[in-house]
C-alpha positions in Angstrom: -31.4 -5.9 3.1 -29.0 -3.0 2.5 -25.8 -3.1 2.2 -24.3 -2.4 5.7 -22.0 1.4 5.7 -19.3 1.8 8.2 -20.4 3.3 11.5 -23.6 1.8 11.6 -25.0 0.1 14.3 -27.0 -3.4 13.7 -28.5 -5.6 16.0 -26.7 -8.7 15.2 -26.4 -12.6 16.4 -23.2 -13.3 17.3 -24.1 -16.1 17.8 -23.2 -18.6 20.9 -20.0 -17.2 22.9 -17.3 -19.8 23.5 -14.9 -18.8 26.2 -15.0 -14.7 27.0 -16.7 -14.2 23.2 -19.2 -11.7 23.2 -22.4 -13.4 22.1 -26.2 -13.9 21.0 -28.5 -10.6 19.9 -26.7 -7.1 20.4 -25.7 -4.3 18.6 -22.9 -4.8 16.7 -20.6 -1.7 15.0 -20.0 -2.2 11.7 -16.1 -1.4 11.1 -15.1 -2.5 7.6 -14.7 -0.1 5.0 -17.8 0.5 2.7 -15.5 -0.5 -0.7 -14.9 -4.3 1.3 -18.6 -4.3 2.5 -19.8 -3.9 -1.1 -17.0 -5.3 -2.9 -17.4 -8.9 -0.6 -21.3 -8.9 0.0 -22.1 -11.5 2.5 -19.3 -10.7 5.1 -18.2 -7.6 6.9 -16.1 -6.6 10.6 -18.1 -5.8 13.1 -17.4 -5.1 16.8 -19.7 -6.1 19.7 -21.2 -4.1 22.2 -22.2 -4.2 25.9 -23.8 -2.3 28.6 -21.1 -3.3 30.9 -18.6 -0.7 31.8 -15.4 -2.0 32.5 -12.9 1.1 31.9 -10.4 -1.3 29.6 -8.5 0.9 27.6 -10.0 -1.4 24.3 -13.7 -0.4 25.0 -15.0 2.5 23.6 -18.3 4.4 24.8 -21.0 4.2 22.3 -23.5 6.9 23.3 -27.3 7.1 23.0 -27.4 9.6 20.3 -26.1 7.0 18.1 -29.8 5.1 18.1 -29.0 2.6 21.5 -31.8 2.3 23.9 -28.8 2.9 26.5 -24.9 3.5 26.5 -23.0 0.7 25.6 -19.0 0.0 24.6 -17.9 -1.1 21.7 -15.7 -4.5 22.8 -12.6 -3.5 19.7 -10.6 -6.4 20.6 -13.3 -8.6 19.9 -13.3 -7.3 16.3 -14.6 -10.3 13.8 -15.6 -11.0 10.7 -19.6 -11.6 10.4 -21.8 -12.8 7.9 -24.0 -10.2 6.9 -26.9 -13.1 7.4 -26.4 -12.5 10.9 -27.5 -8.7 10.9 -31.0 -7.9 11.6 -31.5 -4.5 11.2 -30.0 -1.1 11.5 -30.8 0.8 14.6 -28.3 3.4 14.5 -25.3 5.1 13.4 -21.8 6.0 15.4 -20.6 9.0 15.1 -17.4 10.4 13.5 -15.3 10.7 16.9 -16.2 7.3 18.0 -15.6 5.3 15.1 -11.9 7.1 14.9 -11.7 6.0 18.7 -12.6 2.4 17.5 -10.1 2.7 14.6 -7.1 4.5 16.4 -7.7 0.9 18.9 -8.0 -2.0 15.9 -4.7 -0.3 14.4 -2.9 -0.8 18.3 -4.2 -4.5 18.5 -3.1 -5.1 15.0 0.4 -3.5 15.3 -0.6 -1.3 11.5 
């Protein structure tokens, strides 16, 4: 497998939810920086998506130009840490304005 860039879009297994976790097979957006996703091979942060539109302010739309079968939104406050043994394969690619959406929301929810 390659090493996963930021923006892309795996399909991922997130494994069983617990709670309001976001769960099982789904794309996932890879968030972490391409120096830590190198640098720290076997781990990087990626955000879950859904096909449920909910209008909360920490979901951002993830068109169908990036490679999705159908719009989805990425779930930012259920940014995590994920094995990279849990990425399938790469079916996509977010663009520029979304991932600085996704970015400009992980900085709020971090307070940095």
């Amino acid at each position: 497998m390659s090493t996963p860039r930021r923006g892309e879009i795996w399909l991922t297994d997130f494994g069983d939810p617990v709670g309001r976790e976001q769960g099982y097979l789904r794309p996932g957006v890879i968030v972490s920086v391409d120096g830590f996703n190198e640098a720290h091979s076997g781990l990087v942060f990626a955000v879950p998506t859904t096909t449920t539109k909910r209008e909360w302010r920490t979901h951002v739309e993830v068109g169908t130009h990036t490679g999705l079968r159908q719009t989805s939104w990425a779930l930012v406050e259920q940014l995590r840490a994920t094995s990279t043994d849990r990425l399938r394969r790469c079916i996509g690619e977010a663009d520029p304005a979304t991932m600085d959406r996704i970015c400009v929301i992980v900085r709020q929810l971090l307070g940095i």
